[in-house]
DRENTIBA-552164 format. One record per residue (C-alpha): residue in one letter; x negated, y negated, z. Coordinates in steps of 0.02 Angstrom, whole numbers, plus 50000, padded with zeros to 5 digits. Last residue first. Example, Ala and Ser with C-alpha at 12.3 -4.5 7.8 and 13.67 -1.06 7.14 Angstrom:
BEGIN
S493165005350357A493855022550390
END
This chain:
BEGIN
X499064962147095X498054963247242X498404967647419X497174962047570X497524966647733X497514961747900X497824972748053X498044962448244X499524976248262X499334989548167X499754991647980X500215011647913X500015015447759X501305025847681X500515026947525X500165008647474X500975008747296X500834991247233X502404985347134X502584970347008X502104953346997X503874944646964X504224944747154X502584951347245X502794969547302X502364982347436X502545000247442X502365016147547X502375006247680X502105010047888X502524996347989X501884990348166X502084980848311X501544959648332X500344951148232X500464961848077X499694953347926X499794953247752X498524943147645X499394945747469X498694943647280X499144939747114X498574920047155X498764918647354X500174924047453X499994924447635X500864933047744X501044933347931X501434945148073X503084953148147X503604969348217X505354975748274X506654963648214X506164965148043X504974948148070X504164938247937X503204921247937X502534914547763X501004908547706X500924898947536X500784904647345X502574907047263X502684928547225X504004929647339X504064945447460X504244959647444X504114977547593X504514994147561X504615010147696X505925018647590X507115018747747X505805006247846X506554994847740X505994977047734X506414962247590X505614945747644X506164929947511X505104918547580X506304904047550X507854915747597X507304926647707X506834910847837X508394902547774X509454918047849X508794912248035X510144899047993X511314914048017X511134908548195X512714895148153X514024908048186X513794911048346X514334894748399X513044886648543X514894876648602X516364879248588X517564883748431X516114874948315X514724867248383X512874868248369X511964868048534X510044865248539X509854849948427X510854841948547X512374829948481X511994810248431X510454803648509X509604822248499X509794823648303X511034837248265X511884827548132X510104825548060X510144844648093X511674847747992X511114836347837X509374844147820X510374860847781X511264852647647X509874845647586X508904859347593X510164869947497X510334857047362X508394853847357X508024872447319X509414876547191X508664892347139X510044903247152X509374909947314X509104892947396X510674887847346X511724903847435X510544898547591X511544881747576X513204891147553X512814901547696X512224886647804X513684876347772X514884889147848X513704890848000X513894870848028X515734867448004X516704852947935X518544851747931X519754847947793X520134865847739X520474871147927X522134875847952X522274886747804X523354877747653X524964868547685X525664861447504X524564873447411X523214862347318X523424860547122X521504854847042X519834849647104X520444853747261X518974856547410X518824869647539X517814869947701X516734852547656X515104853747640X514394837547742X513474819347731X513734808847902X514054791847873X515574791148006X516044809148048X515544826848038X516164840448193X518044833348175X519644846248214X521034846348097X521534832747983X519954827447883X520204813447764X518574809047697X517874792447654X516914789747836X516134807547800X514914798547667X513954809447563X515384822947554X514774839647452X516344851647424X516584846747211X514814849047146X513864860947281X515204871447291X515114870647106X513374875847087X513544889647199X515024896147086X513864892946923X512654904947004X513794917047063X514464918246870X512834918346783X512504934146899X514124944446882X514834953147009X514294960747184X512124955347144X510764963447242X511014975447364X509124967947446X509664965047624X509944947247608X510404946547421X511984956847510X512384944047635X512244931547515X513404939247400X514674942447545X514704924847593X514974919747416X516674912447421X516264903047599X516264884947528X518064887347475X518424879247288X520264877547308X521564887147173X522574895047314X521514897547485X523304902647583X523904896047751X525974897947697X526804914747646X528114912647528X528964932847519X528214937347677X528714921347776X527484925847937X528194920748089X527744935048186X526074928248280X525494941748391X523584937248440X522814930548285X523154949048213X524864946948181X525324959848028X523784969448007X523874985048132X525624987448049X525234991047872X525894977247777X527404984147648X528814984947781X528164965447821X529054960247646X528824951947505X527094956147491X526764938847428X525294938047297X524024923147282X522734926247168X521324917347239X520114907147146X518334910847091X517244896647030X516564887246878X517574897546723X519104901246831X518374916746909X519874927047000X520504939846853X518814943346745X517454939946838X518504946846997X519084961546909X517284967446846X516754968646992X518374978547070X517904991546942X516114993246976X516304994147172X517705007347149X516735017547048X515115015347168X515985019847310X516895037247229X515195040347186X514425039247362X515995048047437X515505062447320X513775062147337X513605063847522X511985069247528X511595057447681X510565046647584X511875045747446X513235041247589X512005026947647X511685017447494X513775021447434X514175012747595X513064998147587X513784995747399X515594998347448X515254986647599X514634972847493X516014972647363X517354971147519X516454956547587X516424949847398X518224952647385X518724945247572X517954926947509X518234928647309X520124931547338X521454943347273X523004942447352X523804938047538X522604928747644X522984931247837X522574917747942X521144912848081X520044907647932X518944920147996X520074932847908X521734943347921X521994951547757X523534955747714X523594965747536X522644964947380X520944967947402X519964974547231X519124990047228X520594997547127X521155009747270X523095005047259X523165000847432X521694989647428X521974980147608X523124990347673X525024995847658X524835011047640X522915016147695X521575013847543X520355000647650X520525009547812X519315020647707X517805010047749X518145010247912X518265030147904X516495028647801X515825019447968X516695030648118X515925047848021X514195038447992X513975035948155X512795047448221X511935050548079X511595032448041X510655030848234X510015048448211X509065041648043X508465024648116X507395017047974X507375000948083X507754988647970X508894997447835X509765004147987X510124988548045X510794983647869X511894996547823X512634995447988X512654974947962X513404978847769X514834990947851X515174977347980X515644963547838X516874975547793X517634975347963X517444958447997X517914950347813X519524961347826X520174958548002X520984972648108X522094973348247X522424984448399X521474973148543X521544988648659X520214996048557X519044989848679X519834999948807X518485014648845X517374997448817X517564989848988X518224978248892X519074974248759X518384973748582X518984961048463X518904964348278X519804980548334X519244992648191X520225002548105X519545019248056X521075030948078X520165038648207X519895024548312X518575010448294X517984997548449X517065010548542X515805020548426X515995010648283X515944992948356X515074993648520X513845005048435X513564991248293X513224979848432X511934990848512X510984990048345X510884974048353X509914975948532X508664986848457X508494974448327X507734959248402X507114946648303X507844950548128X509624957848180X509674945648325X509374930748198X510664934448067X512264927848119X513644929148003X514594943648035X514744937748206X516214927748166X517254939048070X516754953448183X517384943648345X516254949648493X517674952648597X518284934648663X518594919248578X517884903348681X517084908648864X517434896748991X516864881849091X516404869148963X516904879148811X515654894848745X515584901148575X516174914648488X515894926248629X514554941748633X514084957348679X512454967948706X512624984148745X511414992148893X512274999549005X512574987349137X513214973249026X512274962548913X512714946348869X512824932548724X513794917048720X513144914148914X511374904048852X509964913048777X510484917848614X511274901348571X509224897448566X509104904348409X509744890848331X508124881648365X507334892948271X508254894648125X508724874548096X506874869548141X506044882948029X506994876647866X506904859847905X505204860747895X505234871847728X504314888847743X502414885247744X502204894847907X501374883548028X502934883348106X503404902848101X501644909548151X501604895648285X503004901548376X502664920248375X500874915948447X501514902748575X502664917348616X501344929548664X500194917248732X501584914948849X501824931948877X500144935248919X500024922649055X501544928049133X501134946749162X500524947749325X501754935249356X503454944849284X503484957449434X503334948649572X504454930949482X505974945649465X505804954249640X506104936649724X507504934349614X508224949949678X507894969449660X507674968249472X507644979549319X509744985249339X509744965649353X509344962049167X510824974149103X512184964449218X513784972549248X515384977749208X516604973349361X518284974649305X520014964049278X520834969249111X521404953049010X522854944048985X523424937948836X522614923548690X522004911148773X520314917248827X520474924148994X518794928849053X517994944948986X517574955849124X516574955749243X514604952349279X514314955249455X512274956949464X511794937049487X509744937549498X509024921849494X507284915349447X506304896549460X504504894849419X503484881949471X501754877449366X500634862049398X499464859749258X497974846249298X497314832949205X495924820149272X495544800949205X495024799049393X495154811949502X496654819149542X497104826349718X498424836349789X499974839849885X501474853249841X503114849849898X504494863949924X506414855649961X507804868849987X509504860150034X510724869450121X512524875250067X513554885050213X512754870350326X512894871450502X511214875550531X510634860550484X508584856450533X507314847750455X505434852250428X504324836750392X503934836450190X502254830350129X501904818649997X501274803250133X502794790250163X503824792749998X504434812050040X505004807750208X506004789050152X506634800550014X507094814750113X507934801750251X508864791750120X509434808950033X510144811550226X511054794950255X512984801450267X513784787550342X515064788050469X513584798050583X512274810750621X512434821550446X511254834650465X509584832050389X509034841850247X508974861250238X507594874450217X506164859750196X504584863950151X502694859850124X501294864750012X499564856850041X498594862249878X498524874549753X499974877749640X501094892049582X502544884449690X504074896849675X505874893849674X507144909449692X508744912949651X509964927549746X511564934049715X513404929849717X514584923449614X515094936349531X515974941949667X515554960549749X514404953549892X515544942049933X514864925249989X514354924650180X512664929650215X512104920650069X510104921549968X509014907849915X507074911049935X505724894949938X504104898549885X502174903049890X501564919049796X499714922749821X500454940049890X501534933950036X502254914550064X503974915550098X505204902950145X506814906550172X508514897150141X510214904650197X512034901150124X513334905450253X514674899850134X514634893249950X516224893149872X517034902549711X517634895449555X517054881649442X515434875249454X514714892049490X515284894949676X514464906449775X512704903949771X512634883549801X510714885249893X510364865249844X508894863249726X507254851249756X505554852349688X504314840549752X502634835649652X501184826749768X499974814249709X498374808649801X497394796149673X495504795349639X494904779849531X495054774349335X496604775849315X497664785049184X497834800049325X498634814749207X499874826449282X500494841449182X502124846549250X502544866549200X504084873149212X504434890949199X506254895649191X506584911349272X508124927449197X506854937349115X507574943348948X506144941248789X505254951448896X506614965848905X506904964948699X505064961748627X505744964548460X505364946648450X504554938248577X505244922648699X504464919748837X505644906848935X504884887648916X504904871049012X503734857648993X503654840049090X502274829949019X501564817649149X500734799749129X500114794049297X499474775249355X501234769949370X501804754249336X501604753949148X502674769749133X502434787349034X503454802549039X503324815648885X504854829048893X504354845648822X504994857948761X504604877648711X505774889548662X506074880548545X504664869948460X504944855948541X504284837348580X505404824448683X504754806248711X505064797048867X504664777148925X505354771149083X504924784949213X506014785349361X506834776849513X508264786449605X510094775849583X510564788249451X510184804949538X510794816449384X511914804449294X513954798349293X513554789949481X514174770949511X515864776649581X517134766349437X515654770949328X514864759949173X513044762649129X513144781949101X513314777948928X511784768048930X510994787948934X509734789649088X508104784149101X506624796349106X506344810849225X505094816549357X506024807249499X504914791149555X503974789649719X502524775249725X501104771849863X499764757749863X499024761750029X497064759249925X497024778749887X498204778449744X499594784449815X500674796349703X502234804249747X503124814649610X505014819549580X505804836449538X507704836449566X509344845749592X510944840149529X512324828449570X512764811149659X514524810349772X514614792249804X515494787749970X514214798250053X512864812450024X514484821749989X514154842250003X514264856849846X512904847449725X512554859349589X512164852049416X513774860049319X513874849149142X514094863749044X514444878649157X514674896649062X515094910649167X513974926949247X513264915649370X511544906849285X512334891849206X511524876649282X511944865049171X510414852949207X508714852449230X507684836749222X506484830349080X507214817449001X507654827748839X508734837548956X507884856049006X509254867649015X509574880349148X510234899949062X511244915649095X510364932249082X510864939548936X509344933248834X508244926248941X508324907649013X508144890148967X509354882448851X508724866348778X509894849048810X509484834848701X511084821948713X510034806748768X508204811948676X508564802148521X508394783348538X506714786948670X505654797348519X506234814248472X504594826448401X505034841848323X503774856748260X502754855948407X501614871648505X501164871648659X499344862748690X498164873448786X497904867748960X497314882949042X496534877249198X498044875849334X499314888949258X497884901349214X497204899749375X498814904149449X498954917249352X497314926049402X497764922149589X499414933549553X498504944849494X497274945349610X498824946549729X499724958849658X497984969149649X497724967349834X499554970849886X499454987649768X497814991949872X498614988950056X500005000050000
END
């Protein structure tokens, strides 16, 4: 025992060195100068594990680390007053030897809009002094806030940053921020400064429900480690509310406490006055006592000297451990089944405390680990705009939109509202889109596709595009959509294209040609077996299209493709030629039926009556019966949707190829481009919900060159970001570079840090799922092609260096003049073959490339 406590704490010695002496610069692709930091809020946390963001002024707020989303949550549980001010704090002392002593929080100024209160106190510890000058710099998952001011003889860079690796799965989920405050003494004599990190113990209630009671503080100081503990001897140890969270001073020098603030001694309520006064007379905290309070303070201080012109690192961590994951939350649509499911992260934890002992020894690695991954992809030469809209999308991951329960499965709202989850179940039609989880992490895609076919499907193959849970009732949801359940047959297809999984295929194979043969039922989607969709189709549109139409065609073109791929494999010839017919014949269809000579309309076609709709697709936004059968309203009609090619992209993505004919897609791209581009949002009329406005340029949802349905689907007005990325990512295949950058340039100037955060892209709720198929402009502009099925690997054939990532290994390559410097940085992949676009095929022979492995193809 004596031996493992000696290594922990070399190791723990080791990091700490790291944190104080290595002072290598994290990586930048974005800088946001003082006009565009306001609304910058960057998720900090692990993937399933709940999240703290870093505010482009350098505190931390929404503290949404209990099982439930929490925007704008910055616990404070006890009035300091008549003016109730929120959120925990860092803030630095600094004296600079001569009694001249300053105390300012470790933020910059707050937003003018928090200017104007009735109670004086809209901001994080408004009336505290601060910095006056801040710039923000990311490259997610790192950020940094930059605080500077002419009275203070310190400029300090607040960083935050969760390791993020991909196909690194469990360290790519620790539930700790690491912050790290690099001090620099601008002087030109010795200073004393001291950094203080405050947080109130508020386990039990998580900004909406629950209450803290009998909260306990602890200080512990064992194994190198020195920190504050937060645990309750009074909040239910079955809500999901409780836990444990931990913050931990990696630092040397004199480190002080406080386990609670002063008790309140009369009318007014003067204890921030009396940490402050504390705090502000030498850096170091005097011990205060409240044991009547169910939520106490936790202060930890650390003490030190700078010499003159000197920089040092200070590194805190801060961990939780919440275990009581339940159920989906109501969502609006009926009442859900109460249960406990579980947190995956916590099955590897005792507590918070556990979580920071057994993630140190490792820290140091993992950083350099995800500074590597990070830099690969921004000094990639994959369009700027490119790399910001895909990686800092990526960050949805990492907040409550996407979970993992006890066993293993990841799942996943559409977005998240203030307080609540928005659209439960994992939504097919939604999730369809996003591409970063299948090409960062796999393993956990591939748990998705198990929710779907192995829980979510019955035996008649339909699919529940919302699965319930606990998941032996996530059929419970009893309806089916057409884009999701086709567009799940090209995700299967896909996952197992990326990892070359043979048992995973095998083992649900049965569950995915069943889906596929929903399709033919009475009363279904292609009745009459023509490989073309004719009846109800319930979509992402949140309507059901009856007829022909390039959106749910495409899908269903795609999944007879996948499907005939994976049934010839399998030595299923039959079903694979039955596919193929089918996928022919409903090709040619579309060009010659739907496509109007620039773009494909829908064919809209009543069915007269609900006794021809199969019942599992009559009402599937949640039991809407109002349906006129024989005049049906919330049809596409003759509109140019933005979406028409979503399936086509999909299926350039994972190498299928073209679903109809190639001049046509090309000429359809074009006119999306043509007739749904707004420069000027101010000109539009937009009657449904507004995510564009002013001079904002957008894609518009649907435009009408021509006749327009009197009430088309609800949103053909509106703006939306993952919408816009396909159709851009559709330009950058065609070859219309600048149109798809533009368009994708246009989101993230919307997404600008002074008017919405670059870190949270909207739709239904916030950090939409939809939107991390920006990660699909990575494939798009290098144009990566991996199966580990026929172990093959492309790429373009345009000189530069370009990132990849299948979602299990990653690396570099560079394309030079008929030749290719690949690289594995991360993993491993074995090839058979590997080919330049235009330059032919290289036969490699199964080869297999190890990590740190370069080598050198030529053409």
């Amino acid at each position: 025992m004596k031996k493992i406590k000696l290594i922990t704490t070399l190791l723990a010695l080791a990091t700490l060195a790291f944190a104080q002496e290595n002072n290598a610069a994290w990586p930048v692709l974005k800088t946001y100068d003082q006009e565009h930091i306001q609304k910058i809020k960057m998720p900090v946390g692990g993937i399933g594990t709940g999240t703290i963001s870093l505010t482009g002024r350098g505190s931390l707020e929404d503290w949404e680390i209990m099982n439930r989303p929490a925007k704008g949550f910055n616990p404070t549980l006890e009035n300091w007053g008549p003016v109730k001010e929120k959120g925990p704090f860092f803030a630095i002392y600094v004296e600079d030897g001569e009694g001249e002593k300053q105390t300012r929080l470790l933020e910059g100024m707050p937003d003018e809009s928090t200017y104007e209160a009735a109670n004086g106190a809209l901001a994080n510890q408004i009336g505290l002094p601060r910095f006056g000058q801040t710039t923000f710099k990311a490259a997610y998952p790192f950020g940094q806030a930059l605080l500077s001011d002419e009275k203070l003889p310190v400029e300090v860079v607040v960083g935050a940053y969760n390791p993020l690796i991909p196909g690194d799965v469990d360290n790519s989920s620790i539930p700790m921020v690491v912050l790290n405050y690099a001090v620099k003494n601008t002087s030109a004599k010795d200073i004393n400064i001291s950094l203080v990190g405050t947080i109130q113990n508020f386990i039990g209630y998580d900004g909406n429900r629950g209450k803290a009671k009998q909260n306990v503080n602890t200080i512990r100081e064992e194994d190198g480690l020195k920190g504050l503990h937060y645990t309750s001897n009074g909040v239910d140890p079955a809500s999901e509310q409780w836990g444990s969270f931990s913050l931990v001073s990696l630092n040397e020098g004199q480190t002080s406490y406080r386990t609670a603030w002063q008790k309140k001694t009369g009318r007014w309520d003067k204890k921030r006055l009396d940490f402050w006064d504390d705090f502000s007379e030498d850096g170091v905290l005097e011990p205060r006592e409240n044991a009547e309070a169910n939520a106490p303070m936790g202060s930890l201080a650390v003490k030190t000297t700078l010499q003159a012109g000197e920089e040092k690192n200070f590194r805190f961590l801060i961990a939780w451990h919440f275990p009581n994951r339940q159920t989906w939350d109501k969502p609006g649509f009926q009442k859900m089944i109460k249960a406990t499911m579980g947190n995956y992260y916590t099955t590897k934890y005792e507590d918070s405390w556990d979580v920071i002992i057994k993630t140190l020894p490792q820290l140091d690695d993992l950083e350099e680990k995800t500074k590597m991954f990070v830099k690969a992809l921004i000094e990639s030469d994959i369009p700027e705009v490119v790399k910001e809209a895909a990686l800092f999308n990526a960050a949805h991951l990492r907040t409550q939109l996407a979970f993992r329960i006890k066993s293993g499965q990841m799942l996943g709202w559409e977005g998240i509202f203030d307080d609540r989850g928005s659209c439960f179940g994992s939504c097919t039609h939604v999730w369809n889109y996003e591409q970063t989880t299948a090409f960062l992490f796999g393993e956990l895609a591939k748990t998705m596709r198990e929710v779907e076919y192995k829980y979510a499907t019955d035996d008649e193959g339909m699919m529940s595009f919302r699965a319930y849970l606990p998941l032996d009732s996530a059929q419970k949801w009893n309806k089916a959509a057409a884009d999701g359940q086709m567009g799940c047959v090209m995700k299967f297809y896909r996952d197992w294209q990326l990892s070359g999984d043979d048992a995973f295929l095998k083992e649900h194979w049965p569950k995915v040609k069943q889906s596929l043969e929903f399709c033919w039922i009475p009363g279904g989607w292609d009745a009459d077996k023509n490989g073309v969709m004719e009846g109800s189709q319930h979509n992402t549109m949140d309507v059901e299209y009856f007829g022909p139409n390039p959106q749910m065609g495409f899908w269903y073109l795609g999944a007879l493709k996948s499907a005939a791929e994976m049934a010839e494999y399998l030595g299923d010839k039959k079903f694979a030629k039955e596919c193929r017919a089918l996928f022919t014949e409903g090709s040619e269809w579309m060009d010659a039926n739907l496509y109007n000579g620039e773009y494909y309309v829908q064919d809209i076609q009543p069915p007269m009556s609900a006794d021809n709709v199969a019942p599992s697709l009559i009402g599937a936004t949640g039991g809407d019966k109002s349906t006129d059968f024989t005049s049906p309203d919330y049809q596409l009609g003759e509109g140019v949707l933005v979406d028409q090619l979503v399936g086509q992209v999909f299926a350039h993505l994972v190498g299928l190829g073209y679903l109809a004919d190639q001049d046509k897609i090309k000429q359809t791209t074009a006119s999306i481009m043509k007739y749904n581009y707004v420069d000027k949002m101010y000109s539009h009329a937009n009657f449904h919900r507004s995510y564009a406005i002013g001079d904002e340029s957008a894609l518009l949802m649907a435009a009408y060159p021509g006749e327009r349905p009197e009430k088309p689907f609800p949103y053909f007005t509106e703006v939306m970001t993952g919408f816009e990325y396909t159709a851009a990512i559709g330009m950058l295949q065609e070859g219309m570079t600048e149109d798809g950058l533009k368009c994708i340039r246009n989101i993230r100037d919307r997404y600008d840090g002074k008017k919405r955060s670059p870190f949270d892209e909207a739709e239904c709720g916030h950090h939409y799922s939809r939107s991390m198929i920006a990660w699909a402009g990575v494939l798009a502009t290098s144009n990566f092609h991996y199966s580990a099925v026929d172990k093959s690997m492309s790429f373009t054939s345009l000189p530069g260096t370009y990132f990849w990532s299948n979602g299990y290994a990653w690396g570099t390559c560079e394309v030079k003049e008929k030749e290719a410097l690949f690289t594995v940085l991360s993993g491993s992949v074995k090839l058979d073959s590997f080919s330049l676009d235009g330059l032919g095929e290289k036969k490699l022979k199964g080869k297999i490339i190890f990590e740190g492995d370069e080598v050198a193809i030529k053409f």
